[in-house]
C-alpha positions as CSV (number, residue, x, y, z in Angstrom):
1,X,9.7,21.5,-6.4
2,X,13.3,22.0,-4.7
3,X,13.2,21.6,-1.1
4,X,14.5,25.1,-0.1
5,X,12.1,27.0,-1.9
6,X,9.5,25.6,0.9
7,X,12.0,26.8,3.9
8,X,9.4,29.8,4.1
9,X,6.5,27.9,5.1
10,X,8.3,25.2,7.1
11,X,9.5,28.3,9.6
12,X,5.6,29.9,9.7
13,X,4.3,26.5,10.2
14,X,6.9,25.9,13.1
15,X,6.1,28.2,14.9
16,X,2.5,27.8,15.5
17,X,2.2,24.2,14.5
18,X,-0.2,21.6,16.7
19,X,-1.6,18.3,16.0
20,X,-4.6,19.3,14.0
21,X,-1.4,20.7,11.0
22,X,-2.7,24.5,12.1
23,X,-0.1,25.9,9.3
24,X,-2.3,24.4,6.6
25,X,-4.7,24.7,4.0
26,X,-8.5,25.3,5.0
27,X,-9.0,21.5,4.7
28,X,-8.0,19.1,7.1
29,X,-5.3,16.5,5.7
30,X,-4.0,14.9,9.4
31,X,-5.6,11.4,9.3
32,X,-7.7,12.3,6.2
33,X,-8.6,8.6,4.0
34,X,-8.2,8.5,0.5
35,X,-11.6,7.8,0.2
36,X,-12.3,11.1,2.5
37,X,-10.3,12.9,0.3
38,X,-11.3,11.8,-2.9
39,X,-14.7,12.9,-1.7
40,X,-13.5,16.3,-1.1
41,X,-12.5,16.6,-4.3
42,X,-15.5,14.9,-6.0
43,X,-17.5,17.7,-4.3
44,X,-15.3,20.6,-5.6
45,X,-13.6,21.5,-1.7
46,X,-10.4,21.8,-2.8
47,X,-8.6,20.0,-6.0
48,X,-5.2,17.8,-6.2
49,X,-3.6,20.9,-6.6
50,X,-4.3,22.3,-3.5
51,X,-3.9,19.0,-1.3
52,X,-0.3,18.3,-3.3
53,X,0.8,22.0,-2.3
54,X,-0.4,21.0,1.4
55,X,1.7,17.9,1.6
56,X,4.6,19.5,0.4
57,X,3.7,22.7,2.9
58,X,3.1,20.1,5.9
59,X,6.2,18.0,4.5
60,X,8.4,21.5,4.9
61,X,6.5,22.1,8.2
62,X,7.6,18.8,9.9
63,X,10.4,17.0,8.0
64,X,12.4,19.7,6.9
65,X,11.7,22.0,10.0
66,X,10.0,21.2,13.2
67,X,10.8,17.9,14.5
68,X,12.9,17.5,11.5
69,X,11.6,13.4,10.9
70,X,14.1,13.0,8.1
71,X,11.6,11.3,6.2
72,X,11.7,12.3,2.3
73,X,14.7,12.0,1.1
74,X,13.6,13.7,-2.4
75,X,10.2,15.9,-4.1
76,X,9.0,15.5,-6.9
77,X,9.4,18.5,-9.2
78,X,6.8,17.7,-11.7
79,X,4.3,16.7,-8.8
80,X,2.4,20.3,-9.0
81,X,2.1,19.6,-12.7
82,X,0.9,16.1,-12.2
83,X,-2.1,17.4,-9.7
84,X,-2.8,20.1,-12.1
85,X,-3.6,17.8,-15.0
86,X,-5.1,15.0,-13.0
87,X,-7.3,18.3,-12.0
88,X,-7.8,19.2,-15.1
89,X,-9.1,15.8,-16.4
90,X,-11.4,15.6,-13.5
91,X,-13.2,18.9,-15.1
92,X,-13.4,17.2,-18.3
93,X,-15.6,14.5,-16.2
94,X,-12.4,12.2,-16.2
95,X,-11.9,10.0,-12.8
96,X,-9.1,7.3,-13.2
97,X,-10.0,6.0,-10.4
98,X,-10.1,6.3,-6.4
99,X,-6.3,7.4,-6.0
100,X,-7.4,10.0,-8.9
101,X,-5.4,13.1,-7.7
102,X,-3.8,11.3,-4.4
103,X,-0.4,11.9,-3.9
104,X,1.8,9.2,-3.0
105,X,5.5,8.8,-1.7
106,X,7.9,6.4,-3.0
107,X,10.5,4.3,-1.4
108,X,13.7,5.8,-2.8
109,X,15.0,2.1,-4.2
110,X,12.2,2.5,-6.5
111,X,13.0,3.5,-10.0
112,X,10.3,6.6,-10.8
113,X,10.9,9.9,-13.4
114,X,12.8,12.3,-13.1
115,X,13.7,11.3,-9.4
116,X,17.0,10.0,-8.8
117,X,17.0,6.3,-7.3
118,X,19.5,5.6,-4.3
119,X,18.7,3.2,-2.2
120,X,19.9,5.7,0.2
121,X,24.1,5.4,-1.1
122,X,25.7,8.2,-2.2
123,X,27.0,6.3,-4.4
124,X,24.1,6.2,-6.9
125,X,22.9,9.6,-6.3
126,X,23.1,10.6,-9.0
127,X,21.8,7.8,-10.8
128,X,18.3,9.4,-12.3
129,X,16.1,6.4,-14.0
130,X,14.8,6.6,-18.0
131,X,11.7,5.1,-17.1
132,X,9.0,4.5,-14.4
133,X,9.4,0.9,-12.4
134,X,6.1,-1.4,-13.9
135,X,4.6,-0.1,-10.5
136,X,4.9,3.9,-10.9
137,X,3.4,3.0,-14.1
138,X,0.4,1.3,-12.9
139,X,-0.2,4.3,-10.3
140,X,0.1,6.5,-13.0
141,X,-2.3,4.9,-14.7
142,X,-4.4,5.0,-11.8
143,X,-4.2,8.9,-11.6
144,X,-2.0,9.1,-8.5
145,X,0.7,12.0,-8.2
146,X,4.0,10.7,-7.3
147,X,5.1,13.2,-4.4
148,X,8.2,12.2,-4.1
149,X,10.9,9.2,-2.2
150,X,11.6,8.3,0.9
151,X,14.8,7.8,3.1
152,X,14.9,3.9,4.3
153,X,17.8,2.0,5.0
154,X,20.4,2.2,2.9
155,X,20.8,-0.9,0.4
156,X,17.5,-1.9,2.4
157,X,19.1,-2.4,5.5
158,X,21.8,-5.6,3.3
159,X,24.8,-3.4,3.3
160,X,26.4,-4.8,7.4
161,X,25.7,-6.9,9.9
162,X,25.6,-3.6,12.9
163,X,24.0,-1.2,10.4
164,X,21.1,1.0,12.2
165,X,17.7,1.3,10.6
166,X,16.5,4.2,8.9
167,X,20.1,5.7,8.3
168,X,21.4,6.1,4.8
169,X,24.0,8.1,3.9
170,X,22.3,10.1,1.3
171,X,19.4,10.5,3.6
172,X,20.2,10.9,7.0
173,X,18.6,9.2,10.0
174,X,14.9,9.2,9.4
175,X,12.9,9.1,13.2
176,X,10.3,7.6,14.9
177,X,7.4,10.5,14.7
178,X,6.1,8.8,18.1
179,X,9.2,9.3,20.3
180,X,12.1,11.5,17.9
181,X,15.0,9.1,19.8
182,X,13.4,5.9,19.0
183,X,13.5,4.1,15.4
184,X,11.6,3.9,12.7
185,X,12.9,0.4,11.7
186,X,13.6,-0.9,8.4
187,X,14.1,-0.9,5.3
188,X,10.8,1.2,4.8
189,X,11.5,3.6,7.3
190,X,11.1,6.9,5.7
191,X,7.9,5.7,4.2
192,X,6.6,4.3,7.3
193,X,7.6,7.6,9.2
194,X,6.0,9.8,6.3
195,X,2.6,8.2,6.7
196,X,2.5,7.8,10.1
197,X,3.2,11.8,10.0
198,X,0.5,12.5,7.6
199,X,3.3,13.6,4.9
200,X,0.8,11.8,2.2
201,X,-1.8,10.2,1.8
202,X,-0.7,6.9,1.0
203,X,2.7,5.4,0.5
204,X,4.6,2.8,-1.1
205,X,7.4,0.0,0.6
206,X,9.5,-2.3,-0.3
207,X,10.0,-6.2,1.7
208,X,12.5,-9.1,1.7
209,X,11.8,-9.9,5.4
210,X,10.3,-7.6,8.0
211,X,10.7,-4.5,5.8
212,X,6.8,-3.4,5.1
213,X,5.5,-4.8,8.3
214,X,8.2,-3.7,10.7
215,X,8.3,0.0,10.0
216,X,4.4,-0.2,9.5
217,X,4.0,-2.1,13.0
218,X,6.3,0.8,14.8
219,X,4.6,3.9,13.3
220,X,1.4,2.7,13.8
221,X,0.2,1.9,10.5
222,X,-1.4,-1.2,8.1
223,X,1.7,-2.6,5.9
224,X,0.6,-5.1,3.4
225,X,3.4,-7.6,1.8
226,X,2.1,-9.4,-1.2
227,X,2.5,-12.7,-2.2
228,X,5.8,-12.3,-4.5
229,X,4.9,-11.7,-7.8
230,X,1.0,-9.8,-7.2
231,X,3.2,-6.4,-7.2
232,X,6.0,-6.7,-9.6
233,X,9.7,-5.8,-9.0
234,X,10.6,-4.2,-12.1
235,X,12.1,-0.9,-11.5
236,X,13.1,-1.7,-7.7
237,X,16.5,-1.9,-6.6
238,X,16.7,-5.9,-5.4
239,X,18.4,-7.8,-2.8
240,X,15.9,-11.2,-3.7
241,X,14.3,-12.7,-6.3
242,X,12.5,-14.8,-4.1
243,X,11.7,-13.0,-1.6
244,X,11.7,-8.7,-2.7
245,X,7.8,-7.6,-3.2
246,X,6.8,-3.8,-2.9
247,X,3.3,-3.3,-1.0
248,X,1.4,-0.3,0.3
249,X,1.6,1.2,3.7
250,X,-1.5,3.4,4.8
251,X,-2.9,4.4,8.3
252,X,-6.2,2.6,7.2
253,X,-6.9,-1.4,6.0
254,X,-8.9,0.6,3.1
255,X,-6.4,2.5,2.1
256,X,-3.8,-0.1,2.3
257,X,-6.3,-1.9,-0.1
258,X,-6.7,0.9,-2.5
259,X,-3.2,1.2,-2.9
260,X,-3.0,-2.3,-3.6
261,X,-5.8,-2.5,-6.5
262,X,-3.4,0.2,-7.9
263,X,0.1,-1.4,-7.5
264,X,-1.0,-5.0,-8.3
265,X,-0.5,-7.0,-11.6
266,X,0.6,-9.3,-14.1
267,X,4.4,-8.3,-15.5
268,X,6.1,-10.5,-18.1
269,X,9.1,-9.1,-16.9
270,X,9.2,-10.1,-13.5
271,X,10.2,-13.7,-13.3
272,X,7.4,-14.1,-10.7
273,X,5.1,-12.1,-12.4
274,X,3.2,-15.2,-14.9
275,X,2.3,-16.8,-11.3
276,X,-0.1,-13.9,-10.6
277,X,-2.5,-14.4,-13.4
278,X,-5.3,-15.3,-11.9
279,X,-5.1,-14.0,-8.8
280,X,-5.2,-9.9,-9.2
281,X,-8.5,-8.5,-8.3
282,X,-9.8,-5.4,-9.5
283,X,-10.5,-3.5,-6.3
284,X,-9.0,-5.3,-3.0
285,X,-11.5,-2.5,-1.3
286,X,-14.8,-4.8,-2.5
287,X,-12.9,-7.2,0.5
288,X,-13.4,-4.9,3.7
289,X,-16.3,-6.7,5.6
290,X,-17.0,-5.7,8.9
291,X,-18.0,-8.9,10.1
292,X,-15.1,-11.2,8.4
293,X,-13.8,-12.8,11.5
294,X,-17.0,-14.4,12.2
295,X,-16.9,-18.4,12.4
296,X,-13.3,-18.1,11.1
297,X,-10.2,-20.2,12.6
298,X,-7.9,-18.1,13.6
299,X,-4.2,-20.1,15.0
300,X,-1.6,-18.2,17.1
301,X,2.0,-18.5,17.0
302,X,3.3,-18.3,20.3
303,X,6.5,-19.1,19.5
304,X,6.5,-15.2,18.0
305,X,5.6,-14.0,22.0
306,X,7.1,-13.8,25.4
307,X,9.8,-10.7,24.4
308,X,8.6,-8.4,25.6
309,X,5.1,-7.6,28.0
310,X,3.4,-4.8,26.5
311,X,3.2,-7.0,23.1
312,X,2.2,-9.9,25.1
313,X,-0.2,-8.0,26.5
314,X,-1.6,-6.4,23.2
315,X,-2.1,-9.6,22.0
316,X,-3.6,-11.1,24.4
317,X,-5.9,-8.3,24.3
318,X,-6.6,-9.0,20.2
319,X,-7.2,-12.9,20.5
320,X,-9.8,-11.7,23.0
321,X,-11.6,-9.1,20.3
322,X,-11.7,-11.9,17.7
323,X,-12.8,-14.5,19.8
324,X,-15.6,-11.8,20.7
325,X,-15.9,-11.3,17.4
326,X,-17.0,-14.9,16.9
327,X,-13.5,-16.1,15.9
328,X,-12.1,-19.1,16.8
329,X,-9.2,-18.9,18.1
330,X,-6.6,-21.7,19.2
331,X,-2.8,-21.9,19.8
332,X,-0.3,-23.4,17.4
333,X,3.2,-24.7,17.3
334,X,4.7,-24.6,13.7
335,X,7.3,-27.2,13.1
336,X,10.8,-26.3,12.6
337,X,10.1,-22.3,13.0
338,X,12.8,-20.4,12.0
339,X,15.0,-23.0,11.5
340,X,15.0,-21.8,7.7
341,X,17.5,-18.7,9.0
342,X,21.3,-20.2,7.6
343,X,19.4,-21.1,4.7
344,X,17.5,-18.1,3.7
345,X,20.8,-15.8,4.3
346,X,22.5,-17.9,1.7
347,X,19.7,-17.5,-0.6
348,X,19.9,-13.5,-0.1
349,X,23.6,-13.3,-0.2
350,X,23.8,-15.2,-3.7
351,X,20.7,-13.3,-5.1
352,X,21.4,-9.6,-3.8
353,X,25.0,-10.3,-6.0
354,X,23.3,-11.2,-8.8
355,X,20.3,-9.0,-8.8
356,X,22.3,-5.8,-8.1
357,X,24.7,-6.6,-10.9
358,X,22.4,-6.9,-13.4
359,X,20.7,-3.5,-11.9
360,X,23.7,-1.5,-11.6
361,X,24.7,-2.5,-15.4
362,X,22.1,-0.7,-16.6
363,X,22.1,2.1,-13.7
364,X,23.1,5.8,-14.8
365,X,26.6,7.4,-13.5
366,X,26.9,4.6,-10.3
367,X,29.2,1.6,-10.1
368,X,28.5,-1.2,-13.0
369,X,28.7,-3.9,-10.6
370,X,28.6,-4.9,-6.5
371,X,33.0,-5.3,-6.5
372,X,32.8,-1.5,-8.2
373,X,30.8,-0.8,-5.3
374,X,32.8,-1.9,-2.6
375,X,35.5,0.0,-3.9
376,X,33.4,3.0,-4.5
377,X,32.7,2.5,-0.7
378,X,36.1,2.0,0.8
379,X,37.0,5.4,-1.8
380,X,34.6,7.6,0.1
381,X,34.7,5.8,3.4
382,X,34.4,8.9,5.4
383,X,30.9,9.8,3.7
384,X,29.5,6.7,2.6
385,X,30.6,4.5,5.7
386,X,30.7,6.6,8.9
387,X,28.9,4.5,11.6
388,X,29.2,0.9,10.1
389,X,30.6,-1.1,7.4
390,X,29.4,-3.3,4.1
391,X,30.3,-6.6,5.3
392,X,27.5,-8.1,3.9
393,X,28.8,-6.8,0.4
394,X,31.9,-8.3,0.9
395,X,29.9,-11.7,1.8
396,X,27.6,-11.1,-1.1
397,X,30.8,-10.7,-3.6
398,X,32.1,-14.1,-2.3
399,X,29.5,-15.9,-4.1
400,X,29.4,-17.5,-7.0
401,X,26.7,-17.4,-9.6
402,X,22.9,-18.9,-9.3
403,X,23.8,-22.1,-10.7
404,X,25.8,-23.4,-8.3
405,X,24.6,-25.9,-6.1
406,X,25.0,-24.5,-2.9
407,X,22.7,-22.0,-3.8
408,X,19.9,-24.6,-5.2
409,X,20.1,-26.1,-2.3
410,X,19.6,-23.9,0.1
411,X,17.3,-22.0,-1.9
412,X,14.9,-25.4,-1.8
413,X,15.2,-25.9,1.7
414,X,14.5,-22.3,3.3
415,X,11.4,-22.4,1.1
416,X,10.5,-25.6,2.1
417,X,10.7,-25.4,5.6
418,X,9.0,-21.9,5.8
419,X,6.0,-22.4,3.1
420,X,5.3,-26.2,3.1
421,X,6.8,-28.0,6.6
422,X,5.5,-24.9,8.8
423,X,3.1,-22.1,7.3
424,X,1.3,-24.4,4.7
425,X,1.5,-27.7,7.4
426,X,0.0,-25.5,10.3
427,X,-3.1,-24.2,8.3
428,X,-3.6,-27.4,6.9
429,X,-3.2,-29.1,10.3
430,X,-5.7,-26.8,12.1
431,X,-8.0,-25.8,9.1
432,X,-7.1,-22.5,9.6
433,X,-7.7,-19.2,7.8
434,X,-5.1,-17.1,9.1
435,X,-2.2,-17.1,11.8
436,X,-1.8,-14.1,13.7
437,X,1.5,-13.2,15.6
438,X,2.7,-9.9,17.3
439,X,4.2,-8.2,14.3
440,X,7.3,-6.4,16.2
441,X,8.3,-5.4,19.7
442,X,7.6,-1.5,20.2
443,X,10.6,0.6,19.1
444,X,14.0,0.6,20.3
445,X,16.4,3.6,20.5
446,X,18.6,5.0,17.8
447,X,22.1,3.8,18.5
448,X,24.6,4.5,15.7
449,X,27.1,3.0,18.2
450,X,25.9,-0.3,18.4
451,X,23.3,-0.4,16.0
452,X,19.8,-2.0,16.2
453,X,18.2,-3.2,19.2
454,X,16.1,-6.1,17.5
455,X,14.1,-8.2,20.2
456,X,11.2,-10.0,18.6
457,X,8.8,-10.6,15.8
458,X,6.3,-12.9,14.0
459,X,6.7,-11.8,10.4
460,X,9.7,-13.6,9.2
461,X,7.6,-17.0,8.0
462,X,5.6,-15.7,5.1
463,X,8.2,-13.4,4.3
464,X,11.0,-16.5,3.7
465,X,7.8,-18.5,2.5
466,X,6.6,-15.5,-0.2
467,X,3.4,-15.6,0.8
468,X,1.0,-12.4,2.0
469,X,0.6,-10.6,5.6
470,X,-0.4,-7.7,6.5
471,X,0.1,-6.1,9.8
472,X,-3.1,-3.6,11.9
473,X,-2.1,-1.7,15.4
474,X,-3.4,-3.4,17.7
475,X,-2.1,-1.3,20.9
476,X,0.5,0.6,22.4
477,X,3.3,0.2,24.7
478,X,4.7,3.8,26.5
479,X,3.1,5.3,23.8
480,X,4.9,3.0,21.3
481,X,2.6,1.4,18.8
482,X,2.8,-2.2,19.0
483,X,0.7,-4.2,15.4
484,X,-0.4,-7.4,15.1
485,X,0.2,-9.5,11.7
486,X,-1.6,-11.7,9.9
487,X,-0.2,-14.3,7.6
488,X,-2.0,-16.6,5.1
489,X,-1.4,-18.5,2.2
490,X,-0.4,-17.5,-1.4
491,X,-2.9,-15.6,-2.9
492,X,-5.0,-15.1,-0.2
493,X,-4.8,-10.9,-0.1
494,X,-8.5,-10.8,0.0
495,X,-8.8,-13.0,2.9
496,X,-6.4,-11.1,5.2
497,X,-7.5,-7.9,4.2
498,X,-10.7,-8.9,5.3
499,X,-9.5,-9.7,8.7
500,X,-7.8,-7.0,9.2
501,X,-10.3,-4.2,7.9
502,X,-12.7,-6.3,10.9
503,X,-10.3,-6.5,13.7
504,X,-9.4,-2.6,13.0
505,X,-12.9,-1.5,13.3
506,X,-13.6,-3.5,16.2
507,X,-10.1,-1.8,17.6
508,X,-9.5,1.2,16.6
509,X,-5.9,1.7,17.8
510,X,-4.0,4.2,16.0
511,X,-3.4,6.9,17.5
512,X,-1.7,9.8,15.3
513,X,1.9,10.6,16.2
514,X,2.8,13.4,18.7
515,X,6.2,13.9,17.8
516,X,7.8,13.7,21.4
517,X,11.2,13.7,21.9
518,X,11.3,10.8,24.4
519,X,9.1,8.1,25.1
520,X,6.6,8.8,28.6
């Protein structure tokens, strides 16, 4: 459904809108849980159609009017059509599944029909995919409706070295629904904004290293990063083979996990996709216990702390609920942490050239290759590059190919020394069963001047490492939701969702977005 032909409802529900969505549909969707809403439908309260059309209604009422959040980037036409046959095999006694009717948004570096895929440039916008990514597929399959894509930031935040988060310049600047001047961070940030906003129920991000958990930690959400290879990257618009995984963002650990049974499995064609046999479960939501941090080990990283005092704070606070929880919880240092930095930029720079050629060959009406790119880019400077540049393009274009040994090398060593010599060695060390860290400092103001205000986090080891986290609010700074992550080893999904579906009950932090203009 074009965007203008909802103008009409956006300007009713403007003017009379409140927390509680009062522009929308007899049913509540604001906060609403898959599960909550599969019920609805299950019981014959309203059908996919009706809860697709109030999305898009509260989608018009908030993004495109109201606070204007700059969120979704594009609708899906078809996705009226996909709730109405998703309905329609529901009354011939057909349920796919618990996302059965659910509609989803889709970061826009995601390849999903007949939606173009951007990565936020303008320079691909009108590049408009053949086929579904092996993860639209898979939610397909699983009876969601694809609602449409999300701004983030553009090339996933690996176009220059001052960009600011959540600007693309196909897209805008998506916001921060909890203060409008703040940001949303990135890559993710449209999604993260979307969800946090109750624009859908459930949406979809993309990581190389912060960019689930960092927009989920700032919009007060659960953002899950898979091990690589559990979600394949077919379809997505890369910057790493090593470290790019897509992953679910929700406003609950359950949904998060639903999401997840959907999204994960086996794809020959992801080179990191044979690794994951073995190790896809059916239904991450059979995981949610109560009661997991009982008698567990939990280690802190420290060394992720001391930036900032409201996330101090808030974490302090959390080691206090699992240790009443019956966790055990002790300090840890982790040798050599982030020392893997030099290394792991090398790794990205080599990989993003190589990856995005071979995506852009087979892309539709963009530049065949990252040089055609650049060139497109300094063509159309005014549009493409008002507020900063693409010198990480230009660093990108330098390298050579994957087999040279500067490359291997540093390739063997960031993954080294952030799997084996710190995340693997600490667990081992302490028989632990998770490390927890604040996942991001609360967020910063939008400054297209100077870009990003970065300060802190604790994600960056199992992102360089490819192994899981997943980040829960744990608090709240000025209003400014602050998460805590946990990080685990490869595989180990079930575990951490388990630990964070207990500490989120025992908390209970998120507090649904007011749309304020300034932080109190």
């Amino acid at each position: 459904m074009p965007r203008h032909a909802l103008l009409l409802a956006a300007l009713l529900a403007a003017a009379c809108l409140t927390p509680a969505f009062a522009a929308g549909p007899a049913f509540a969707v604001e906060e609403a849980t898959v599960a909550q809403l599969q019920a609805g439908m299950a019981a014959g309260s309203f059908d996919s159609h009706a809860l697709t059309q109030a999305y898009l209604d509260r989608i018009a009422a908030l993004d495109d009017a109201g606070p204007m959040l700059g969120a979704v980037i594009e609708l899906n036409p078809q996705a009226l059509a996909e709730a109405d046959a998703r309905d329609a095999e529901r009354a011939a006694g057909t349920v796919r599944g618990p996302l059965h009717g659910i509609p989803v948004l889709l970061k826009d570096n995601i390849d999903a029909v007949p939606m173009v895929n951007s990565a936020g440039s303008l320079a691909l916008a009108n590049n408009r995919p053949t086929d579904d990514a092996f993860l639209v597929q898979r939610l397909r399959e699983a009876g969601a409706v694809i609602l449409g894509k999300t701004n983030l930031s553009e090339w996933a935040n690996f176009r220059s070295t001052r960009s600011t988060s959540g600007w693309s310049s196909r897209g805008g600047q998506t916001r921060n629904p909890y203060a409008l001047d703040r940001n949303p961070c990135g890559s993710s940030a449209g999604t993260g904004t979307a969800i946090a906003a109750n624009l859908a129920a459930v949406g979809v991000g993309t990581e190389t290293d912060g960019s689930i958990i960092c927009p989920s930690a700032v919009a007060g959400l659960v953002g899950l990063k898979p091990t690589v290879g559990l979600v394949s990257r077919d379809g997505i618009i890369p910057i790493s083979a090593s470290q790019d995984t897509a992953g679910p963002m929700a406003r609950t650990v359950a949904d998060a996990a639903a999401l997840l049974s959907a999204m994960a499995g086996v794809d020959a064609n992801d080179p990191a996709g044979a690794a994951a046999h073995g190790h896809v479960a059916n239904d991450y939501t059979a995981f949610l216990d109560a009661g997991a941090l009982k008698g567990k080990r939990i280690g802190v990283l420290r060394e992720a702390m001391g930036y900032h005092p409201g996330v101090d704070a808030a974490t302090e606070a959390a080691i206090a609920t699992m240790k009443a929880a019956g966790a055990e919880v002790l300090d840890v240092e982790v040798p050599g942490y982030e020392k893997w930095g030099d290394d792991e930029y090398a790794v990205l720079l080599y990989e993003f050239k190589d990856g995005l050629n071979r995506y852009l060959a087979g892309a539709v009406d963009s530049p065949k290759t990252l040089e055609a790119l650049i060139a497109w880019n300094q063509a159309h400077a005014a549009e493409a590059m008002p507020i900063f540049g693409q010198e990480i393009f230009e660093q990108a274009q330098a390298k050579g190919p994957l087999t040279e040994q500067a490359y291997l090398d540093a390739k063997a060593k960031s993954r080294r020394m952030a799997e084996t010599e710190s995340l693997l060695a600490t667990l081992d060390k302490h028989r632990l069963d998770a490390i927890v860290a604040p996942s991001m400092s609360p967020a910063w103001l939008t400054d297209p001047v100077l870009g990003d205000h970065f300060v802190g986090a604790g994600y960056g080891m199992a992102a360089v490492a490819g192994t899981p986290s997943i980040t829960v609010p744990s608090g709240d700074s000025h209003g400014l939701p602050i998460g805590l992550t946990f990080m685990g080893r490869a595989w180990s999904e079930p575990q951490l969702i388990a630990l964070a579906y207990a500490f989120e009950q025992l908390t209970k932090s998120r507090r649904p977005p007011q749309f304020l203009p300034s932080a109190p």
